[in-house]
Structure formats: structure tokens, C-alpha cells
C-alpha positions as CSV (number, residue, x, y, z in Angstrom):
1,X,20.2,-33.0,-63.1
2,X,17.2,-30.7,-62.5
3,X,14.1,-32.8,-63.6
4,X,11.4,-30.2,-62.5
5,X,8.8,-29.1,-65.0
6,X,7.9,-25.6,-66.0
7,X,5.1,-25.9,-63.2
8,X,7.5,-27.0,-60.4
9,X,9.8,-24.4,-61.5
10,X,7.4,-21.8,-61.0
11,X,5.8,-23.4,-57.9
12,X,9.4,-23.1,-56.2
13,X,10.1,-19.5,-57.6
14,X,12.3,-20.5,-59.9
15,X,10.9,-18.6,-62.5
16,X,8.7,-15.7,-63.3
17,X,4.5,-15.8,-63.0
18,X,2.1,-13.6,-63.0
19,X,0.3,-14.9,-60.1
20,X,-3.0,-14.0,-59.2
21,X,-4.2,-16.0,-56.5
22,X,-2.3,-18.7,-54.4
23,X,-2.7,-20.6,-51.2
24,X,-0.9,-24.1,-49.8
25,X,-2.4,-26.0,-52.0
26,X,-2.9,-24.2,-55.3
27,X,-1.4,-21.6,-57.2
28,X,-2.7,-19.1,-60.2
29,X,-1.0,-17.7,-62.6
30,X,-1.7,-15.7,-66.1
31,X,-0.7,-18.3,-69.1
32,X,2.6,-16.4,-70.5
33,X,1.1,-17.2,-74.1
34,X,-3.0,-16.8,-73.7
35,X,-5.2,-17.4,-75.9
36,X,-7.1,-14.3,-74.8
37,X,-6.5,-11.5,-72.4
38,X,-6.9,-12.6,-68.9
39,X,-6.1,-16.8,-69.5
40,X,-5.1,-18.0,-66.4
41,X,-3.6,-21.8,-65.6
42,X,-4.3,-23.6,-62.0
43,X,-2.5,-25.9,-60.6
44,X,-1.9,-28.0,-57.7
45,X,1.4,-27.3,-55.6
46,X,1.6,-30.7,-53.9
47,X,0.2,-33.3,-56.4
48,X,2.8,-34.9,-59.1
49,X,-0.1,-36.3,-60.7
50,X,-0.9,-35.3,-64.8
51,X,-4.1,-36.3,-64.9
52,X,-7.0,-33.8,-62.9
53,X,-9.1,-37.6,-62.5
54,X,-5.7,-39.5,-60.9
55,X,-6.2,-36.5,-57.7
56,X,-8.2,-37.7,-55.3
57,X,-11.3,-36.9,-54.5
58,X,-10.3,-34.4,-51.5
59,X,-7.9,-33.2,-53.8
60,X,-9.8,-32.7,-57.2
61,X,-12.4,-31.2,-54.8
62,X,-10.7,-28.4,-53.6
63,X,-8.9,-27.7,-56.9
64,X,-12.3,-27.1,-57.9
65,X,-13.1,-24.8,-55.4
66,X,-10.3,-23.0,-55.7
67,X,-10.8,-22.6,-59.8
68,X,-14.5,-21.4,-59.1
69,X,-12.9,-18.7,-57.1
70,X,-10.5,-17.6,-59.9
71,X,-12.9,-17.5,-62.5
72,X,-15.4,-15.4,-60.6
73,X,-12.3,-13.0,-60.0
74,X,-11.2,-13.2,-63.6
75,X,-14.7,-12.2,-64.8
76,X,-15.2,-9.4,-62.5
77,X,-12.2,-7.7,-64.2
78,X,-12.2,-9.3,-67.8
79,X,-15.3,-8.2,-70.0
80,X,-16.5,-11.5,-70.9
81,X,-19.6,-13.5,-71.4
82,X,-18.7,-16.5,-69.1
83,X,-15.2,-17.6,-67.9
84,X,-14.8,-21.2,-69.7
85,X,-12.9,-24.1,-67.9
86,X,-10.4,-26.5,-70.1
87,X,-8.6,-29.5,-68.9
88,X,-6.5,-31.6,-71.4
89,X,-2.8,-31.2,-70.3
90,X,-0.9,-33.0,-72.6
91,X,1.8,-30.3,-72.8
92,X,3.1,-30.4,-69.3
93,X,2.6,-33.8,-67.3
94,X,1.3,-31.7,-64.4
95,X,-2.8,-31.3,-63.3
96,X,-3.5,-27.7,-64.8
97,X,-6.9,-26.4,-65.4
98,X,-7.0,-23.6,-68.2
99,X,-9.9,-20.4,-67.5
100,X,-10.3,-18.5,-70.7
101,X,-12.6,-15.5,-70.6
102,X,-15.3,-15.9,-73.4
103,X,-17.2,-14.3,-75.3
104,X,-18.1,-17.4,-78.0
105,X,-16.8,-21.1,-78.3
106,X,-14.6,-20.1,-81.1
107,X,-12.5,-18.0,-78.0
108,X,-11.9,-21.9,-76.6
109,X,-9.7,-22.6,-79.9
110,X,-6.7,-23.8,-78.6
111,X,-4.7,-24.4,-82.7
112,X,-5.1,-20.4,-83.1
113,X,-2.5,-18.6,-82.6
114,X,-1.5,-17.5,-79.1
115,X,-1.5,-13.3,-78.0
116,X,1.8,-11.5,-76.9
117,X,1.8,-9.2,-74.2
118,X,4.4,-7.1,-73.1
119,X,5.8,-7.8,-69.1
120,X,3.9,-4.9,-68.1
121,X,0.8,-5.9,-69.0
122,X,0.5,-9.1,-67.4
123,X,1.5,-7.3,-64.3
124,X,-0.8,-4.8,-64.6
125,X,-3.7,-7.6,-65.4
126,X,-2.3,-10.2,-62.9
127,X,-2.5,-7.4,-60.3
128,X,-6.2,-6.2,-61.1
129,X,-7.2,-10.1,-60.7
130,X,-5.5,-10.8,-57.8
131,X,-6.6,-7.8,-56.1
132,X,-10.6,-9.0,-57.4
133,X,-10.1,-12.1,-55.9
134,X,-8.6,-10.9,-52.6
135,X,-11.7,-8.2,-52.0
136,X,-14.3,-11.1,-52.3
């Protein structure tokens, strides 16, 4: 019986992410149903932990440097006022940090209704973000 999450899954290449930025310890990928263009989850790969203040401090540390990173990447390509950070994750028992480019606080709405891209797209936009993040 398989009891991996949709996180684990994609951590062990299960399935398909757009990933834009990874290293041993974390991994970024586009959300496959973001609220706007360019929404991107992080996640730990090592910690089975669901809640970002159960890591411990060496480990919620460099989860946190390794989000700022993403974000500045994310803006550089996204046309956005500021790149906003969310951490709730009560849909998958797994640490994730949400970064939604924003233009207003409205764009942080998590009830509206989530965009549909095609599987081109995100590869075209996970590769422009990865490639911003890799040239800084």
C-alpha cells in the first residue's frame, strides 16, 4: 500500500512538476492549479513534518532562505508588485509554503477560483523561472 502524499510523489519523481528550482533539501515547483500565473509551492524533501513551526530551527531557516531565493526569481520574470508568501497547509499534511505574484491583497484569495493552463505553459513559465534563479 503506497501511503506517499502528492508531495512525496513528486519529490521521488513519481509524478509530473514543473520544477523551478531544487537542491538536497528543497524543491520548487509551479502549483498545477495557481491562483495566478507564476504560483509556485516549496517544500522540504526530507522533513515529514505538516506544520512549517514543527521544523526545526536549522530546518525552518533554510526553508526560508531557500523561498527568498524563489520569490526574487519568480518576480524577476512575473510582472508583479511584490511576490506574497502563504503558509496554512491544511490540504496536504506536508510543510509547503505558497509564493503568489501580487499585484493587490485581493490576488492572495485562496476561495476564488483556481487558473488552468495548458502543459505547455507551465513549461514554458517553469523554465523562464528556473533559468532566473539559476543566473543569480
Amino acid at each position: 500500500m503506497n501511503n506517499k502524499n502528492i508531495f512525496q510523489k513528486i519529490i521521488h519523481n513519481e509524478i509530473l512538476a514543473y520544477k523551478v528550482a531544487e537542491n538536497s533539501d528543497h524543491l520548487a515547483f509551479l502549483d498545477i492549479y495557481p491562483i495566478k500565473i507564476g504560483h509556485t509551492l516549496v517544500i522540504p524533501k526530507k522533513s515529514n513534518r505538516d506544520k512549517i513551526f514543527s521544523l526545526s530551527e536549522k530546518e525552518f531557516i533554510s526553508i526560508m532562505f531557500f523561498t527568498r531565493k524563489v520569490a526574487v526569481g519568480i518576480e524577476q520574470i512575473i510582472p508583479c508588485n511584490r511576490v506574497g508568501i502563504f503558509v496554512m497547509g491544511f490540504e496536504i499534511p506536508h510543510v509547503h509554503i505558497h509564493l503568489i505574484p501580487m499585484d493587490k491583497e485581493s490576488d492572495g484569495n485562496f476561495s476564488k477560483k483556481r487558473m488552468v493552463l495548458s502543459s505547455k505553459n507551465f513549461k514554458v513559465l517553469s523554465e523562464k523561472i528556473k533559468k532566473s534563479i539559476q543566473n543569480m
